[in-house]
N, C-alpha and C positions, 0 to 999 in steps of 0.2 A: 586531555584534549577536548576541546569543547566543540559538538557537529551542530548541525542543524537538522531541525524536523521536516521530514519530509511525508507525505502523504499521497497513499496510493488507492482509490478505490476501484477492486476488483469486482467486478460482475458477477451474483451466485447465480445467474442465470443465462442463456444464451438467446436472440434476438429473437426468436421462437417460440422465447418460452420454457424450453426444456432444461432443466437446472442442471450445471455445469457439477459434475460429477466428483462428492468428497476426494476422492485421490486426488485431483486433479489440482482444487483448492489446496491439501496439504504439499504438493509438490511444491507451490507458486510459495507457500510459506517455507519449507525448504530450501529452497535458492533463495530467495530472501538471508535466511540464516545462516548458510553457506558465503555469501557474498558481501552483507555486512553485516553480520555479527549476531543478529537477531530482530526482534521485531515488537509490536503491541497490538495487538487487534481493537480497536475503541471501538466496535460493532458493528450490527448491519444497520444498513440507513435504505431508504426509497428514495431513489430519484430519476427527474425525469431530464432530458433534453432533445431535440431538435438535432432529428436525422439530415442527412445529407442530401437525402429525396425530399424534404418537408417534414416528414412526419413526426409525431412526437414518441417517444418509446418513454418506458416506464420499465425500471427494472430495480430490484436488490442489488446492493453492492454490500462488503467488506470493507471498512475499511480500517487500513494497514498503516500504525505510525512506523516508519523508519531513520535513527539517528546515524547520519550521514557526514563527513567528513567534507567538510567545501572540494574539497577536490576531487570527489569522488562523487558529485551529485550528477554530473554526465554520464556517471556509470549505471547509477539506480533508474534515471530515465530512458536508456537504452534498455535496460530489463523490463520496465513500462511498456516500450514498443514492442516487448517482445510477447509482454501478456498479451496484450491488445492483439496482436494477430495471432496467438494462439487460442484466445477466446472469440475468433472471429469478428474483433469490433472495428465498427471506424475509428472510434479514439478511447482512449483512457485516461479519467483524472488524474493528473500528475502534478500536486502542488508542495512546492517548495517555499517553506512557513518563514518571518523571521526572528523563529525562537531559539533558544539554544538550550542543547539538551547537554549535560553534563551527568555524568557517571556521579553520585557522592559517596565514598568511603567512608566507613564507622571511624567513630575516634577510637581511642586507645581507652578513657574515662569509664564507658559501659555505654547503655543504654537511659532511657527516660526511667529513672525509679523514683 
């Protein structure tokens, strides 16, 4: 079955400043893996955007690929909403790619020799 990628970056820090605590991070990777199946980290990135007050914040994020099942991407954005107030934030990037990720199984021949 073939999903699509979805993409979630998590905040390593909190609007503060004060870095949002490894347990806390491995938990948010945990439900992740618990909910659909697993995950990819493609790194941390910096970035900035425009608070709700004006201001501009600057922070580290993770970010988190997830291969999602079309009918189950309402589920992984509601897990979104749920980091985001649990990390305190106004919002959370939540993007849904249009690639498709497909699982590939070895053949039965061997491997490249």
């Amino acid at each position: 079955m073939r999903k699509n990628k979805c993409i979630i970056l998590v905040p390593t820090q909190y609007k503060d400043g004060t870095p949002v605590p490894e347990s806390v991070i491995v938990g948010i990777k945990r439900k992740i893996d618990e909910e659909f199946d697993g995950h990819t980290v493609a790194g941390v990135n910096q970035g900035a955007f425009r608070m709700a007050d004006g201001t501009m914040q600057h922070e580290p994020t993770l970010e988190i690929w997830v291969a999602v099942a079309p009918d189950r991407i309402d589920e992984l954005r509601e897990l979104a909403r749920k980091l985001a107030r649990t990390l305190k934030q106004e919002s959370i990037w939540f993007e849904v790619t249009n690639s498709q990720v497909e699982f590939v199984k070895p053949d039965e021949d061997g491997g490249l020799e």
